[in-house]
C-alpha positions as CSV (number, residue, x, y, z in Angstrom):
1,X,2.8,4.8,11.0
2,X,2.6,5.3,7.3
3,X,0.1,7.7,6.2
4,X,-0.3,8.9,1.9
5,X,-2.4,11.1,0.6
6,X,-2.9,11.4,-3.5
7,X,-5.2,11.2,-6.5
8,X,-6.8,8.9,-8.4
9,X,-5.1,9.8,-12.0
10,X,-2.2,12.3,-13.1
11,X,-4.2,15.5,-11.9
12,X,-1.8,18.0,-11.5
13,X,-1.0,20.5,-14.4
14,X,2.4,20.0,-15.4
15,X,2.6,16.0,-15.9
16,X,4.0,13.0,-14.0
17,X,6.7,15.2,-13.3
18,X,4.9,17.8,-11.4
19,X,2.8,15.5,-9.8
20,X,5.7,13.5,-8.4
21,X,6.8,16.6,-6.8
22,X,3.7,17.3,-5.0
23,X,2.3,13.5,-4.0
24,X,3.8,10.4,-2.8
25,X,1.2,7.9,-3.7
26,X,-0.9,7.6,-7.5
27,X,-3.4,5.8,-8.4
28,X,-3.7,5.0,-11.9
29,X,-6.9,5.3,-13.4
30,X,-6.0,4.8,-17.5
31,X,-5.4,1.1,-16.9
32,X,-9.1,0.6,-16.5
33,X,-9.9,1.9,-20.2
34,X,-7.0,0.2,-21.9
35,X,-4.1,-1.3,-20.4
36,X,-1.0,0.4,-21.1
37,X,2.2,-1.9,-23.2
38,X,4.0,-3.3,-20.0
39,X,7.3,-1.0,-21.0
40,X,5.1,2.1,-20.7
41,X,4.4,1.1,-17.0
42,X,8.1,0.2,-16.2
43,X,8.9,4.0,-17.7
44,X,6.1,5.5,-15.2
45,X,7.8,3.9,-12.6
46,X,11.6,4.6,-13.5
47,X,10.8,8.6,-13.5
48,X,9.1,8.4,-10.2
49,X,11.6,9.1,-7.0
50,X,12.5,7.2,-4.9
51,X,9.9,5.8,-2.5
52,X,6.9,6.8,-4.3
53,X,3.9,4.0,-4.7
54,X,1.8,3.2,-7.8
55,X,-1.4,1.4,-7.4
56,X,-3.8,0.7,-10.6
57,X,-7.3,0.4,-10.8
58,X,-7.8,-2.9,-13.2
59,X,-9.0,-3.3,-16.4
60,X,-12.6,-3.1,-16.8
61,X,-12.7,-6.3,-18.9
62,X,-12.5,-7.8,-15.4
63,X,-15.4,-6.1,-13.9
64,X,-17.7,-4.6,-16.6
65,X,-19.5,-6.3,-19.1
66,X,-18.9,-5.3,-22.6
67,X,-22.4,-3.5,-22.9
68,X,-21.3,-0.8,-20.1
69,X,-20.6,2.7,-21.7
70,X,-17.0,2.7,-20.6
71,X,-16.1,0.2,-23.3
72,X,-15.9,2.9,-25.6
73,X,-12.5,4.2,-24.7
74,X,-11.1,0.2,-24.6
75,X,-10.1,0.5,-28.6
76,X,-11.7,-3.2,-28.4
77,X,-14.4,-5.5,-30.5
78,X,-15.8,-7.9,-28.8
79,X,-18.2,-11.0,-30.6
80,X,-22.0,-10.2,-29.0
81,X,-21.8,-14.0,-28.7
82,X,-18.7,-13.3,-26.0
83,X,-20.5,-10.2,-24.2
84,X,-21.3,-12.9,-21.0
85,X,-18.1,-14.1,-20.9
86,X,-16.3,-10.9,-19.5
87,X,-17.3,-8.3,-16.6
88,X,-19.1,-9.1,-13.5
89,X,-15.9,-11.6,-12.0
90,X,-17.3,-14.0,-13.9
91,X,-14.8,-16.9,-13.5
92,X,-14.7,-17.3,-17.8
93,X,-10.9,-17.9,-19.3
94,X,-11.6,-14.3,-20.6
95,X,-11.2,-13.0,-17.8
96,X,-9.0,-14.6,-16.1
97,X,-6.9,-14.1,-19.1
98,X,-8.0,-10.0,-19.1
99,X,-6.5,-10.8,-15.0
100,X,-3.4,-11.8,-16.7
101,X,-3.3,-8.6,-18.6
102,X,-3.9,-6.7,-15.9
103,X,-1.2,-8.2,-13.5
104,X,1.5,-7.9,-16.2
105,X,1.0,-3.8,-16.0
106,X,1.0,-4.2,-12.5
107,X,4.1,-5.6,-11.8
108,X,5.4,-3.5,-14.4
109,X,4.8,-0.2,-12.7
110,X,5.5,-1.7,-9.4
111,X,1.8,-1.2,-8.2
112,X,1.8,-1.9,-4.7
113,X,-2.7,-2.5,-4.9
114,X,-4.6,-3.5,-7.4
115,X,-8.5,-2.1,-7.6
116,X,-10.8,-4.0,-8.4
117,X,-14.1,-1.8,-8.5
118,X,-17.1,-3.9,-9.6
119,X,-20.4,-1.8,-10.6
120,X,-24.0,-0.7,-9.0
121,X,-24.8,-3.5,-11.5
122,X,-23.1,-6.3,-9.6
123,X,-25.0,-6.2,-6.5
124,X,-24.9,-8.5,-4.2
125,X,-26.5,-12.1,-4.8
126,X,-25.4,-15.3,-4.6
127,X,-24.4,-16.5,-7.8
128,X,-22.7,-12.7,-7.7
129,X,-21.0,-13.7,-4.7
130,X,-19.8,-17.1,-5.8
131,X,-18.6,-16.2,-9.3
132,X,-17.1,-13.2,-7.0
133,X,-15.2,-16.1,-4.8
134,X,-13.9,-18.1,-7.5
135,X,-12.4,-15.6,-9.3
136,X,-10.6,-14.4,-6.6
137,X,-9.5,-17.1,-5.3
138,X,-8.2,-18.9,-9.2
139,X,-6.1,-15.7,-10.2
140,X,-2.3,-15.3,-9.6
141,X,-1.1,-12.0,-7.4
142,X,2.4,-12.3,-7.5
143,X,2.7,-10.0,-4.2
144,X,0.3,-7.7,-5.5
145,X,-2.1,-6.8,-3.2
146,X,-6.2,-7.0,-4.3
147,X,-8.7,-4.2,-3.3
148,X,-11.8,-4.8,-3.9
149,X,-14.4,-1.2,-4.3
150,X,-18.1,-3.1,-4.4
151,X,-20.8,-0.5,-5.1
152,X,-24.4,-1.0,-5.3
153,X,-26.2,-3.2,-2.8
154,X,-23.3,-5.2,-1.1
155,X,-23.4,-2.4,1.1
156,X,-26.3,-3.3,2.8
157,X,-24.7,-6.8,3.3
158,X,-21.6,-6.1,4.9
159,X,-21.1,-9.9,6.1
160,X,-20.6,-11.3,3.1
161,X,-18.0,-8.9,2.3
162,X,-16.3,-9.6,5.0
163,X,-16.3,-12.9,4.8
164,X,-15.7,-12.8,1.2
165,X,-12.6,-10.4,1.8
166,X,-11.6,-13.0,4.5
167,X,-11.2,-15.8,2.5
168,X,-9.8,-14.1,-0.2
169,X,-7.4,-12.3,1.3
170,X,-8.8,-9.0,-0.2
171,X,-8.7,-5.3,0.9
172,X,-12.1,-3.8,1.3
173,X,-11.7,-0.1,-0.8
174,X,-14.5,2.3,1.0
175,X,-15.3,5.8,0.4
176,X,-15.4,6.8,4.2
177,X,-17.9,9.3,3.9
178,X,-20.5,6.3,2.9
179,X,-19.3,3.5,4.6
180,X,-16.9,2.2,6.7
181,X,-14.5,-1.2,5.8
182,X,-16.6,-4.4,6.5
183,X,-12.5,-5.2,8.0
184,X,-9.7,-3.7,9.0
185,X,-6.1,-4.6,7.4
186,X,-3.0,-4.0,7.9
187,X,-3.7,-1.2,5.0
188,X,-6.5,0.7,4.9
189,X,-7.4,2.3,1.5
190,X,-10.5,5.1,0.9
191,X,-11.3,6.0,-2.5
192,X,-13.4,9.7,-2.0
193,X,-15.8,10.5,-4.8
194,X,-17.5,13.5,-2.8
195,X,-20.2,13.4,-0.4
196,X,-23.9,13.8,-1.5
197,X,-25.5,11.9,-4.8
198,X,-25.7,8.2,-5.1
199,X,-22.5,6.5,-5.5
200,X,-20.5,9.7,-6.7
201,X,-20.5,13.1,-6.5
202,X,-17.4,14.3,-8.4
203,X,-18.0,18.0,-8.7
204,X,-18.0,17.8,-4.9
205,X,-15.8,20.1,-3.0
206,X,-14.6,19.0,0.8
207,X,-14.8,21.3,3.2
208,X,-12.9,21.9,6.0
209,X,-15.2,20.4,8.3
210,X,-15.2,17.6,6.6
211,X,-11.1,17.4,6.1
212,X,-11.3,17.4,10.2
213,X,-13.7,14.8,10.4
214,X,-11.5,12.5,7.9
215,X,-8.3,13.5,10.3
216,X,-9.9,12.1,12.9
217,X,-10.6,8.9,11.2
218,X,-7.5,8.5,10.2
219,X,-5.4,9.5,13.0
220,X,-8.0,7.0,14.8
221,X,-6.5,4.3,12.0
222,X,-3.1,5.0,12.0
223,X,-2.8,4.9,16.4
224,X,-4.2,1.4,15.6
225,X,-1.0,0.3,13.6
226,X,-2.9,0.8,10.5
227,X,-1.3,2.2,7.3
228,X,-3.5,4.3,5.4
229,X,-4.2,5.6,2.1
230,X,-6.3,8.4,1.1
231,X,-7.1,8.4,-2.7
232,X,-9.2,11.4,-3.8
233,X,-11.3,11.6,-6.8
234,X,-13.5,13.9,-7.4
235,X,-12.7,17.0,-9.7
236,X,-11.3,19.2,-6.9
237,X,-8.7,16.4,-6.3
238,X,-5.2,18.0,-6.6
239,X,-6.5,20.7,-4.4
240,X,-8.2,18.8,-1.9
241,X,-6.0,16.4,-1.5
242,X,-3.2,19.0,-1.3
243,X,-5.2,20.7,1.7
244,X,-5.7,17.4,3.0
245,X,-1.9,17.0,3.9
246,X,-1.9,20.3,5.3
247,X,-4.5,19.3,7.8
248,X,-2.6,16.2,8.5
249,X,0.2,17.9,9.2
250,X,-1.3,20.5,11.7
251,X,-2.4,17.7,13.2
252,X,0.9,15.8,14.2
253,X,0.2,13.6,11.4
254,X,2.9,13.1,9.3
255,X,2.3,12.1,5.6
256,X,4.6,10.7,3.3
257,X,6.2,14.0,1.4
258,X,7.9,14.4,-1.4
């Protein structure tokens, strides 16, 4: 059984440093602004202890077209006549090239999963789906494993991301409060965003009732062979996710520690 609990970005005052003392897992959230230099990733990953575990959420050249608000932070230009070649998965050389990018950083930090969070905006259709499948399946991994967070209306199709995950060997990434994985892996990986709202609520605070009903979940995962990650993100997340372990712990349930 291997069971982490952490956040999704550096959230803990103090640094990398104090962060490293209190979690065992990170996910990297700057990456999907602007990548990081490759060397910058390799440091991150030197100062960690031993046994810790980076994943990375992946550049939003990958998943969101250049007219999305986030492409403020990127630092990047891009020709209007090249807006519909990036975002979306579109199988373009730009972004399997932005792919390329991303998988440098990750194998520079050592990210054990990769996530690839597509927008509301890419809902499910099925030029979506097929643009979604050839991308996929035309980009290099290098043994890093794919999670895929689809938002927006591929939740109320829950086949095709199965199958879709199926034949691209992908991890489905599912806040557990709205949904549950279309399939089950090996690793199981939940992204929380708080309860309540649309597709986020990130001023959301988790209460105890609902820490218990996520133990429950999880022990349910983990007696199943299951390895399980629980990534918080919401603006509570160092505390929540610190409570979280505790909870874990009262329970039997042993999470990696630092």
């Amino acid at each position: 059984m291997e069971v982490r609990v952490g956040c999704c970005g550096w959230c803990v005052r103090g640094g990398k440093k104090a962060y490293y003392s209190r979690f065992r897992i990170v996910e990297v959230q700057e990456t999907f602004y602007r990548l990081p230099r490759p060397e910058t990733a390799a440091r991150w990953a030197e100062q960690a202890p031993p046994g810790f575990k980076f994943c990375m959420k992946a550049w939003q050249a990958i998943t969101h077209p250049p007219t999305s608000p986030t492409w403020r932070r990127s630092g990047l230009k891009i020709p209007k006549s090249k807006y519909g070649r990036y975002g979306f998965l579109r199988p373009s050389e730009e972004n399997f090239e932005a792919w390329e990018r991303t998988l440098e950083v990750c194998k520079a930090m050592g990210a054990e999963v990769c996530v690839v969070q597509t927008p509301a905006s890419f809902g499910y259709s099925e030029d979506n789906l097929a643009n979604a499948e050839e991308f996929f399946s035309g980009i290099r991994r290098d043994g890093v494993l794919i999670g895929w967070e689809p938002r927006g209306t591929w939740r109320e199709n829950p086949q095709a991301v199965r199958r879709l995950c199926e034949k691209c060997d992908l991890i489905h990434v599912v806040d557990p409060f709205r949904c549950r994985p279309a399939l089950t892996r090996e690793l199981v990986y939940f992204r929380l965003h708080g309860r309540g709202g649309r597709e986020v609520n990130y001023r959301y605070r988790y209460t105890d009732s609902d820490l218990a009903e996520l133990r429950d979940l999880v022990k349910e995962l983990a007696a199943g062979g299951a390895r399980v990650y629980i990534l918080f993100n919401n603006v509570y997340m160092a505390e929540d996710a610190a409570r979280f372990v505790r909870v874990l712990e009262g329970a039997g349930l042993e999470p990696a520690a630092p």
